[in-house]
MMTF fields as JSON, N, C-alpha, C and O atoms, coordinates in Angstrom:
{
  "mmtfVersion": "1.0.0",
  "mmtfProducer": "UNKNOWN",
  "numBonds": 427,
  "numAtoms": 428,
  "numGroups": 107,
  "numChains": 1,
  "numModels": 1,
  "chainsPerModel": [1],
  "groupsPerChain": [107],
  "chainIdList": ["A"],
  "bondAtomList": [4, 2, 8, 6, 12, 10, 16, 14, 20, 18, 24, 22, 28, 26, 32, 30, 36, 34, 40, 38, 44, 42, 48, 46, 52, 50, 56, 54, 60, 58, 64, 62, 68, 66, 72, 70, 76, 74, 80, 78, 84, 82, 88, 86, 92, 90, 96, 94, 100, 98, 104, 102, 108, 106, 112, 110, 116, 114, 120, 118, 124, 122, 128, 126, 132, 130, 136, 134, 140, 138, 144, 142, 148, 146, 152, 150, 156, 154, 160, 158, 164, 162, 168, 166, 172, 170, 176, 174, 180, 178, 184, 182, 188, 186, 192, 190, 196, 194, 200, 198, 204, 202, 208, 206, 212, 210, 216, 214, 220, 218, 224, 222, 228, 226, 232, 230, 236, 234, 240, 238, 244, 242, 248, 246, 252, 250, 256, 254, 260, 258, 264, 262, 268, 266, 272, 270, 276, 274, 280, 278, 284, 282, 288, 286, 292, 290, 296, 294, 300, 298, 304, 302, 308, 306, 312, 310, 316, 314, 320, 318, 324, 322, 328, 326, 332, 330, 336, 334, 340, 338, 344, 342, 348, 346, 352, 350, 356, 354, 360, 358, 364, 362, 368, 366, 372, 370, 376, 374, 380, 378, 384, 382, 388, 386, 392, 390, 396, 394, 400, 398, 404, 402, 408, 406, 412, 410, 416, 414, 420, 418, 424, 422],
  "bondOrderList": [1, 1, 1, 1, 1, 1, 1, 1, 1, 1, 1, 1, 1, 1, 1, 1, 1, 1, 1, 1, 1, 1, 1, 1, 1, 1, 1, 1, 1, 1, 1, 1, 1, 1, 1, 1, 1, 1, 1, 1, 1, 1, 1, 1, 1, 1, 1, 1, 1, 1, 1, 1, 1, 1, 1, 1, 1, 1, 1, 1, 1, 1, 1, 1, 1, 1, 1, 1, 1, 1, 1, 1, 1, 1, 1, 1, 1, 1, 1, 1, 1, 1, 1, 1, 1, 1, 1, 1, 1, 1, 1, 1, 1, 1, 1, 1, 1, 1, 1, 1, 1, 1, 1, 1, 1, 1],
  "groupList": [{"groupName": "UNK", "atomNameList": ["N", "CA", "C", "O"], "elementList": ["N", "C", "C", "O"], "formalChargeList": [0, 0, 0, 0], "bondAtomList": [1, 0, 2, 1, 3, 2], "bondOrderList": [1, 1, 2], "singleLetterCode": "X", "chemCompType": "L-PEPTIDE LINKING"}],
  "groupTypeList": [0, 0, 0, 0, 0, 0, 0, 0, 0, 0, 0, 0, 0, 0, 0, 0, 0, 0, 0, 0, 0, 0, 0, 0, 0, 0, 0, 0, 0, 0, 0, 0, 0, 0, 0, 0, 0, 0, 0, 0, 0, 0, 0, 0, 0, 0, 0, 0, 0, 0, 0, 0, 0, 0, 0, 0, 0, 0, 0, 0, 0, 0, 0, 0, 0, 0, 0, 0, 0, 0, 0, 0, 0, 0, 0, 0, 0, 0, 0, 0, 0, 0, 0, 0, 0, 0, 0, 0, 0, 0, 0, 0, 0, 0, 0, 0, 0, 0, 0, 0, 0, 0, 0, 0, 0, 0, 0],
  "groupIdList": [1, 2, 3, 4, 5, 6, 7, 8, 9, 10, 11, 12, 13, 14, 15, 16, 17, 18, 19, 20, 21, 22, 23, 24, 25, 26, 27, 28, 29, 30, 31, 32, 33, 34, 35, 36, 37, 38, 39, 40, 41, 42, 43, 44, 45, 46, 47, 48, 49, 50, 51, 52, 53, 54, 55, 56, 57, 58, 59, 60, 61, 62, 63, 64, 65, 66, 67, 68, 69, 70, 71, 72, 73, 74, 75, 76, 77, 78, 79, 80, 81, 82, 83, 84, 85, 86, 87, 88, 89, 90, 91, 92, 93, 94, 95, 96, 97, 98, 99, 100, 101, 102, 103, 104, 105, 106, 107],
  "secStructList": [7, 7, 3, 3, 3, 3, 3, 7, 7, 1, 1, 7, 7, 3, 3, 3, 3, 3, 3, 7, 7, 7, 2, 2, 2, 2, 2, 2, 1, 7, 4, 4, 4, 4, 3, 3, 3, 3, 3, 3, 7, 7, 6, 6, 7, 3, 3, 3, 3, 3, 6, 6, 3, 3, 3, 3, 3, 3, 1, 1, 2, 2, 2, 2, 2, 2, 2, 2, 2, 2, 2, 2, 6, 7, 6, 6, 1, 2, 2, 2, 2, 6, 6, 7, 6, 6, 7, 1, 1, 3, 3, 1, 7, 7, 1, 1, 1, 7, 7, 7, 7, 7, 7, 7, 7, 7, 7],
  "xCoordList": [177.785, 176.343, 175.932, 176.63, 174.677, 174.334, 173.258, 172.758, 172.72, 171.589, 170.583, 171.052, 169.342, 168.387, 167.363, 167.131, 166.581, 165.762, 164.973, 165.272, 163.753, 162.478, 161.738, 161.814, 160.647, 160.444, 158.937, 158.628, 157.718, 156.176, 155.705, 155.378, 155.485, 154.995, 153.965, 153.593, 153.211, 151.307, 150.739, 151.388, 149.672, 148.52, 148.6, 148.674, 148.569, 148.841, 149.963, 150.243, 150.973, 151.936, 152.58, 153.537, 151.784, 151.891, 152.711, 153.063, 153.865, 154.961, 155.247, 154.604, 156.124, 156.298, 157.812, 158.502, 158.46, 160.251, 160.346, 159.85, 161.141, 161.316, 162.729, 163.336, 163.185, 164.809, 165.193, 164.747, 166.23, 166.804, 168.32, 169.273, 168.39, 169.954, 170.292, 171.392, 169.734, 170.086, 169.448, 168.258, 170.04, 169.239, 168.614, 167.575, 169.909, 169.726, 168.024, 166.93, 168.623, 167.351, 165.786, 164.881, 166.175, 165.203, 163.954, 162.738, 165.458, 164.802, 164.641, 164.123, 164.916, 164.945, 164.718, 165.319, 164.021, 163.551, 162.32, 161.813, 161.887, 159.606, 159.314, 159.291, 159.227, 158.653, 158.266, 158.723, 157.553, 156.991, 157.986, 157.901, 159.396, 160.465, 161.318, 162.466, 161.193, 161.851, 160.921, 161.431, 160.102, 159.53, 160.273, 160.575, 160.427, 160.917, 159.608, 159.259, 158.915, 157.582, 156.754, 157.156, 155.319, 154.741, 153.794, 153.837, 152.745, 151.975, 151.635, 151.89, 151.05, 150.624, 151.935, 151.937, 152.959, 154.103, 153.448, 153.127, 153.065, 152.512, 152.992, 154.16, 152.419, 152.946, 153.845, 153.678, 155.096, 156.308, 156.652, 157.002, 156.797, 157.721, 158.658, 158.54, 159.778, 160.838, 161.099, 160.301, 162.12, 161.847, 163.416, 163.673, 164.537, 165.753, 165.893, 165.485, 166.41, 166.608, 168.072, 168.573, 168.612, 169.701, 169.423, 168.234, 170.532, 170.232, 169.969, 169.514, 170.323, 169.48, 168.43, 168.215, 167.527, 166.034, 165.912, 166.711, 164.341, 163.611, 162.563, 161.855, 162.742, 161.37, 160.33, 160.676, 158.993, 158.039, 157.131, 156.892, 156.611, 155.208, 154.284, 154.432, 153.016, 151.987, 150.801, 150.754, 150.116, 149.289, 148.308, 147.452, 147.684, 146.437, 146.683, 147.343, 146.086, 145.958, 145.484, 146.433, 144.707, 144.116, 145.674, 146.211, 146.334, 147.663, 148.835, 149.889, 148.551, 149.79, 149.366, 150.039, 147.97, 147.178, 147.575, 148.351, 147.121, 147.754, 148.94, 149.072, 150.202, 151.298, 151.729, 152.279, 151.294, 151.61, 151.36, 152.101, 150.064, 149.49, 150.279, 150.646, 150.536, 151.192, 152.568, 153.314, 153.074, 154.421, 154.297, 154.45, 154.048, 153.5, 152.846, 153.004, 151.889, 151.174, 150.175, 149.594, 149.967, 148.611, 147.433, 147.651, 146.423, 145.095, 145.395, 146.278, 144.464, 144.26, 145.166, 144.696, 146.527, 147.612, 147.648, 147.682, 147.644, 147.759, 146.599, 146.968, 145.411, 144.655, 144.489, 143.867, 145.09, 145.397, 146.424, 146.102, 147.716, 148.641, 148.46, 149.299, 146.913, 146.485, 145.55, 145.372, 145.103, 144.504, 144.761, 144.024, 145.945, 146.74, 147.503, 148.517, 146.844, 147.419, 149.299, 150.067, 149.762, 151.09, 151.488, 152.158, 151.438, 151.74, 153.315, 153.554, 154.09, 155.348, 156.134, 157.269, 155.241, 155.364, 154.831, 155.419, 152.749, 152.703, 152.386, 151.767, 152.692, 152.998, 151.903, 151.016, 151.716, 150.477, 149.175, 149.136, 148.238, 146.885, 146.389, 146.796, 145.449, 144.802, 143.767, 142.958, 143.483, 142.14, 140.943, 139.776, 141.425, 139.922, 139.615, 138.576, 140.865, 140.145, 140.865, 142.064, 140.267, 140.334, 141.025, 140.91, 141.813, 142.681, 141.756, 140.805, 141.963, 140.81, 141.436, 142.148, 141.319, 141.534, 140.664, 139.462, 142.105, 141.68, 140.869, 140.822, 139.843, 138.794, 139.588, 140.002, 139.587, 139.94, 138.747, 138.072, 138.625, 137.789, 138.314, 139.37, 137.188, 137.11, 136.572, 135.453, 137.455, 137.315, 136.635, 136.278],
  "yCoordList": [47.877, 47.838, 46.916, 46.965, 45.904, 44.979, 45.541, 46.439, 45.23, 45.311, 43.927, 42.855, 43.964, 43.265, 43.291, 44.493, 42.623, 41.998, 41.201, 40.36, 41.471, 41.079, 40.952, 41.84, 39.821, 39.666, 39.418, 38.413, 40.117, 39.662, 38.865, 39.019, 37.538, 36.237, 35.681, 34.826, 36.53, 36.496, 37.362, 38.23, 37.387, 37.796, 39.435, 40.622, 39.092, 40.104, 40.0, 38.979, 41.359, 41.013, 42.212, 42.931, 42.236, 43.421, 43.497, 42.503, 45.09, 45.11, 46.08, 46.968, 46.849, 47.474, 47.725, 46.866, 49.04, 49.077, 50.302, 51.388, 49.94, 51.267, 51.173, 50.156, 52.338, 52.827, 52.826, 53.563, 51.751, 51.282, 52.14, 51.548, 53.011, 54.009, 53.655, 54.155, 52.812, 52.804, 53.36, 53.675, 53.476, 54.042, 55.577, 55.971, 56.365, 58.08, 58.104, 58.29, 57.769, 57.34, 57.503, 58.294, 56.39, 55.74, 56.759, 56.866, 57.48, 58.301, 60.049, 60.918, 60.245, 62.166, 61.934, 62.795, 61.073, 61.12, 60.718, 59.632, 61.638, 61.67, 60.263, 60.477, 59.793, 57.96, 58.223, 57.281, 59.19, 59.634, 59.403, 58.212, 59.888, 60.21, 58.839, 58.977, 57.943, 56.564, 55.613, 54.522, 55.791, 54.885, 55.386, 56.483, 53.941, 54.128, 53.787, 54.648, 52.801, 52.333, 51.46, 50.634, 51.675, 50.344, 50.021, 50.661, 49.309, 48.578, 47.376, 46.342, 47.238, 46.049, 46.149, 46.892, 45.189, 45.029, 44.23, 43.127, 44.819, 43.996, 42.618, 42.474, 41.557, 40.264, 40.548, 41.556, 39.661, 39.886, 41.153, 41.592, 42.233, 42.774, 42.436, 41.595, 43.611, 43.181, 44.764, 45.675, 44.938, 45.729, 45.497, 44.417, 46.43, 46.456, 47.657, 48.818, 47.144, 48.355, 47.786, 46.674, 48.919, 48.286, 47.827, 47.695, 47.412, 46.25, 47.24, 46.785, 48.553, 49.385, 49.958, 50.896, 49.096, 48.858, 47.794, 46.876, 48.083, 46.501, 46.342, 47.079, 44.728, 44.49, 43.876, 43.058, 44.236, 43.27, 43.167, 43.879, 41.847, 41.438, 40.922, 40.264, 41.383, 41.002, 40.088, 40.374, 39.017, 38.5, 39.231, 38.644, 40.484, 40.823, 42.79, 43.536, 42.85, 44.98, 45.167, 45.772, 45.041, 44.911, 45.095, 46.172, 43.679, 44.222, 44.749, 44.677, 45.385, 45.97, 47.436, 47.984, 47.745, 49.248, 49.206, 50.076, 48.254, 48.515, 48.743, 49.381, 47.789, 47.914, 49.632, 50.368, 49.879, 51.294, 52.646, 53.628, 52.45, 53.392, 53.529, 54.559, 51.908, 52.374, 52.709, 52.835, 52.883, 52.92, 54.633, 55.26, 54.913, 56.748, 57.106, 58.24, 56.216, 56.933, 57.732, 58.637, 57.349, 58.171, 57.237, 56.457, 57.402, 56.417, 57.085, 57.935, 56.592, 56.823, 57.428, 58.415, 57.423, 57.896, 56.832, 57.203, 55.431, 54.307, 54.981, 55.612, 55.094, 55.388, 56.441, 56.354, 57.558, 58.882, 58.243, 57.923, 58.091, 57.086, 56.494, 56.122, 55.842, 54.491, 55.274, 54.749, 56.341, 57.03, 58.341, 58.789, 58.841, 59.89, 59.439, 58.751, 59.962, 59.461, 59.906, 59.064, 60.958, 61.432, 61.066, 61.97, 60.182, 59.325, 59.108, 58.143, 59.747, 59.482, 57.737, 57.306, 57.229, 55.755, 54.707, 53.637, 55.123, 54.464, 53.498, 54.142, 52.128, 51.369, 50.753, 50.529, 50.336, 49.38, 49.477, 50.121, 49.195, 49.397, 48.418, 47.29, 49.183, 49.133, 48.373, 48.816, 47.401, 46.605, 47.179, 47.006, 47.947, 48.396, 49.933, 50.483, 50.633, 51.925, 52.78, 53.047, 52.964, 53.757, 54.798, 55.659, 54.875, 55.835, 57.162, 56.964, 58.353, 59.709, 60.699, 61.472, 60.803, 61.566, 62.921, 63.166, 63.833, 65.242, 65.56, 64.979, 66.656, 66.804, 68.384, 69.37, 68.167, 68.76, 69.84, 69.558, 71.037, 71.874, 72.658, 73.29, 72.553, 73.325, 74.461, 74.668, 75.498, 76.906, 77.14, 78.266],
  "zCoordList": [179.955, 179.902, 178.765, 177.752, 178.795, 177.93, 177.442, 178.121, 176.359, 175.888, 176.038, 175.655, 176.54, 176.766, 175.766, 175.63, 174.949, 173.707, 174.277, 175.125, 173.759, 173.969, 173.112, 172.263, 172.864, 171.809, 171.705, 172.345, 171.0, 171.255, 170.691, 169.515, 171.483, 171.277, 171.11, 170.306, 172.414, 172.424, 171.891, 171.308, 171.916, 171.436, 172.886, 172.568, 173.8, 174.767, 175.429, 176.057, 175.349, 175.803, 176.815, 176.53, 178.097, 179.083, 179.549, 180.185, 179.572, 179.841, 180.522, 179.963, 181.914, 182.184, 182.307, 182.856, 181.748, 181.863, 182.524, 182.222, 183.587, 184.323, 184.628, 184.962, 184.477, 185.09, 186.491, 187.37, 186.619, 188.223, 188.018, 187.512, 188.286, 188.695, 189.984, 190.217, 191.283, 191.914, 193.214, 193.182, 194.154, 195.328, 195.56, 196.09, 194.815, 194.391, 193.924, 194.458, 192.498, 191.601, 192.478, 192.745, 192.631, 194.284, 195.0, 195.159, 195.323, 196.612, 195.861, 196.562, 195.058, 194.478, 193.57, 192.929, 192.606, 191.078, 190.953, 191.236, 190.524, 190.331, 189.869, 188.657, 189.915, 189.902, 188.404, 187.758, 187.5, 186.491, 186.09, 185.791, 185.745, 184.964, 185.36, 184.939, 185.83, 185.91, 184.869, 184.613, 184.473, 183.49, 182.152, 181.683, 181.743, 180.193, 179.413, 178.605, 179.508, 178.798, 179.482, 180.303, 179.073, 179.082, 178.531, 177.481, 178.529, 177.607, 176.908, 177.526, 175.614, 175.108, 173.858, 172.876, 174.25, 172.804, 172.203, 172.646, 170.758, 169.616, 169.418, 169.779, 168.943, 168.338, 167.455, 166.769, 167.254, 166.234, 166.51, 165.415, 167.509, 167.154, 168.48, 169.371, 168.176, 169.179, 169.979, 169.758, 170.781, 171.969, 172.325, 172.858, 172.08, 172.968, 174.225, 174.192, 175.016, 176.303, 177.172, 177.008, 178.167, 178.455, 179.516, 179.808, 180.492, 181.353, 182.77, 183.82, 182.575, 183.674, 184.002, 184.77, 183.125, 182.985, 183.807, 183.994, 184.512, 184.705, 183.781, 183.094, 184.061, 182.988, 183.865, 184.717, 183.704, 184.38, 183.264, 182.29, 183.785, 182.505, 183.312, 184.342, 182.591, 183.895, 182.115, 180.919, 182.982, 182.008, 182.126, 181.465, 182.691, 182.026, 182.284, 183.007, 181.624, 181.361, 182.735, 183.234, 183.55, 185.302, 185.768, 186.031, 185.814, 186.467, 186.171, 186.802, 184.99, 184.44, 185.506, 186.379, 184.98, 185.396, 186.791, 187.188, 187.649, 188.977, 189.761, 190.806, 188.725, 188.983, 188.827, 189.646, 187.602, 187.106, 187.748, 187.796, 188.258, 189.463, 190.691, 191.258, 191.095, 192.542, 192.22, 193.191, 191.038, 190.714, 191.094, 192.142, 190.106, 190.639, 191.533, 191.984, 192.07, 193.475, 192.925, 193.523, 191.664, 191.305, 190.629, 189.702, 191.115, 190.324, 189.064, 188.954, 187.887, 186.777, 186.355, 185.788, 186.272, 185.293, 184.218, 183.045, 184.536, 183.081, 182.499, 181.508, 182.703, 182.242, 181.376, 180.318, 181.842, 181.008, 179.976, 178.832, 180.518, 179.108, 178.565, 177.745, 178.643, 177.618, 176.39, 175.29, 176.692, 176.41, 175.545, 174.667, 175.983, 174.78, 173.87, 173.986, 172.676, 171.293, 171.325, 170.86, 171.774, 172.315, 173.359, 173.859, 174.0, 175.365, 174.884, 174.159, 175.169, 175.168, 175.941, 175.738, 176.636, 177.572, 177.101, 176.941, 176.64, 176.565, 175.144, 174.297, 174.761, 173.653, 173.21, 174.033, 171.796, 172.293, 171.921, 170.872, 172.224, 172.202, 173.524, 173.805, 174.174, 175.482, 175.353, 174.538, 175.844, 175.791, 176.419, 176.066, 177.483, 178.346, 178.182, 178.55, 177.469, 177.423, 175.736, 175.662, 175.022, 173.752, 173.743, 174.615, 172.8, 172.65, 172.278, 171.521, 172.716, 172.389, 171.737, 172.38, 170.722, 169.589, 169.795, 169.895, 169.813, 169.786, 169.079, 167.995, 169.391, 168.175, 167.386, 167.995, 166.039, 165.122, 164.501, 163.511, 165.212, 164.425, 163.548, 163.589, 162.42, 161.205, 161.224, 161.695, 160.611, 160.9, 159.396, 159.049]
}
């Protein structure tokens, strides 16, 4: 197995990595739990994964969001992941929708 490096160059740099195991994978694994990440990889930094990842890059947040949806089969899931500060997926900061910070009441 190789390791694959990636590196953020632009200013926007939309990325989606999802886990290819193969055909099994494929067909009996929640589409949810095959994503490794995705999002906006910051400028200068870097990003290793192994080579049983795919990588896709899309030039704008529109088609990352769409790719991502039909990946799961669900509308507004990027949206929820772009959006939780604990998003275990997703990376980044979102151009079209704000991250929402739990509200913290004082007792």
């Amino acid at each position: 197995m190789s390791v694959i490096g990636i590196e953020g160059e632009l200013e926007n740099n939309w990325i989606f990595i999802y886990n290819n195991d193969g055909f099994v994978a494929n067909v009996f694994t929640d589409r949810k739990n095959r994503i490794t990440l995705f999002g906006n990889l910051d400028k200068n930094s870097n990003l290793m994964f192994n080579n049983q990842r795919i990588l896709e890059t899309y030039n704008t947040e529109d088609e990352l969001e769409s790719a991502v949806d039909a990946f799961v089969n669900e509308p507004g899931y990027y949206k929820e992941q772009a959006q939780d500060p604990s998003s275990e997926v997703y990376i980044g900061q979102s151009v079209k929708y704000p991250t929402i910070e739990p509200d913290l009441e004082e007792d």
